[in-house]
C-alpha positions as CSV (number, residue, x, y, z in Angstrom):
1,X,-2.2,1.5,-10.2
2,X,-4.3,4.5,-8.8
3,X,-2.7,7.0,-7.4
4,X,-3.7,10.4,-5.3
5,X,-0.9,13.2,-5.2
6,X,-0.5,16.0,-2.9
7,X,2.4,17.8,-4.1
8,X,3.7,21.3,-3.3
9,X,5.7,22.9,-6.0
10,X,8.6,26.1,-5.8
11,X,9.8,28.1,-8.5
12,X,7.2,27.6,-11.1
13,X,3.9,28.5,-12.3
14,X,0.7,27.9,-12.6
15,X,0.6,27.3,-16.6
16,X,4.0,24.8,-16.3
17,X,2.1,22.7,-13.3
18,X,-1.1,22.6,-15.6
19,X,0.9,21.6,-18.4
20,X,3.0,18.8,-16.7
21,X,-0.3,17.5,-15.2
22,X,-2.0,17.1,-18.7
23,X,0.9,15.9,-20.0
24,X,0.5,12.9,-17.5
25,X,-3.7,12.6,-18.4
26,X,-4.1,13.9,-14.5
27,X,-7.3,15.0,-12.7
28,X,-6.0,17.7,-10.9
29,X,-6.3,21.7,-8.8
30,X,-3.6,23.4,-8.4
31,X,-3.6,27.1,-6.1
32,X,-1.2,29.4,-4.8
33,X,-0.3,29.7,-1.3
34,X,2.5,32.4,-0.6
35,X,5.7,31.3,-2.8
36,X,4.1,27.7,-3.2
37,X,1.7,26.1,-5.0
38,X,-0.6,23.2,-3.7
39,X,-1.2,20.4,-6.1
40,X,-3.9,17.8,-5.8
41,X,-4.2,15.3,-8.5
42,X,-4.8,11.5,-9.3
43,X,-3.3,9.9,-11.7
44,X,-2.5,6.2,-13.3
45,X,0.8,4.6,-13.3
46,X,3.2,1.9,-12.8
47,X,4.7,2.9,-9.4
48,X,4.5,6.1,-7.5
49,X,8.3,6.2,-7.9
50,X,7.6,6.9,-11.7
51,X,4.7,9.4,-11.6
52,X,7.3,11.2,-9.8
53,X,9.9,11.1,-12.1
54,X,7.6,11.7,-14.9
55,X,5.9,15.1,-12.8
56,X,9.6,16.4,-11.9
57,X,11.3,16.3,-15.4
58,X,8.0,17.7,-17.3
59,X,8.0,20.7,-14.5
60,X,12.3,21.0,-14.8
61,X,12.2,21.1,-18.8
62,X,10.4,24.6,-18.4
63,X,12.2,25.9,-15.1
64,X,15.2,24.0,-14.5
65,X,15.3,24.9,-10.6
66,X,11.9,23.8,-9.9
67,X,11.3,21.8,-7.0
68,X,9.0,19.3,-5.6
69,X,7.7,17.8,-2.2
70,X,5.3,15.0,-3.0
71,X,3.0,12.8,-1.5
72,X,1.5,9.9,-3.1
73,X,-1.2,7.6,-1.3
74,X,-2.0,4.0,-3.2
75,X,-5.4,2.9,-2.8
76,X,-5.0,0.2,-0.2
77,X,-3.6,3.2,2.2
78,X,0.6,2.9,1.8
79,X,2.2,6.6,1.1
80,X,5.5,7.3,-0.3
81,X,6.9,10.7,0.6
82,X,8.9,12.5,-2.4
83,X,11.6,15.3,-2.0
84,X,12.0,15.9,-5.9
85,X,13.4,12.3,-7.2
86,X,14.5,10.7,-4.1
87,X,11.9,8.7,-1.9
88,X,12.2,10.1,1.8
89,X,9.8,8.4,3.6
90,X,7.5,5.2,3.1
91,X,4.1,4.5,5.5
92,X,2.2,1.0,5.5
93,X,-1.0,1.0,6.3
């Protein structure tokens, strides 16, 4: 399954984020915006639920108190709303 991310990480950097996204074979831009940083990346999986996982724990094994509000968009159109592990929200399109 195809998946499109937009993701915005706290407490980390820009070298972790790249890092965690290669790790995960992602095409991806990550950029700065004030304490924050903007990710944009798609990526192949099983279920959004576990390209979430997968993201979280690669960016936690280098800072521990790193969090993450994700978004990930299927290609037929349903979203799945992340705050760090646990799903928040689901839209059907």
């Amino acid at each position: 399954m195809k998946l499109k991310l937009k993701a915005r990480v706290n407490r980390s950097d820009a070298q972790t984020i790249r890092q965690a996204l290669d790790q995960l074979a992602a095409k991806s831009s990550a950029t700065k915006e004030g304490d924050e940083f903007i990710v944009e990346a798609e990526m192949e999986g099983a279920s959004a639920r576990e390209l979430n996982r997968m993201l979280l724990s690669a960016l936690r094994k280098v800072e521990k108190r790193t969090t993450l509000r994700a978004e990930w968009t299927s290609e037929d159109g349903n979203t799945e709303r992340f705050f760090d592990y646990v799903l928040k929200k689901t839209v059907k399109n």
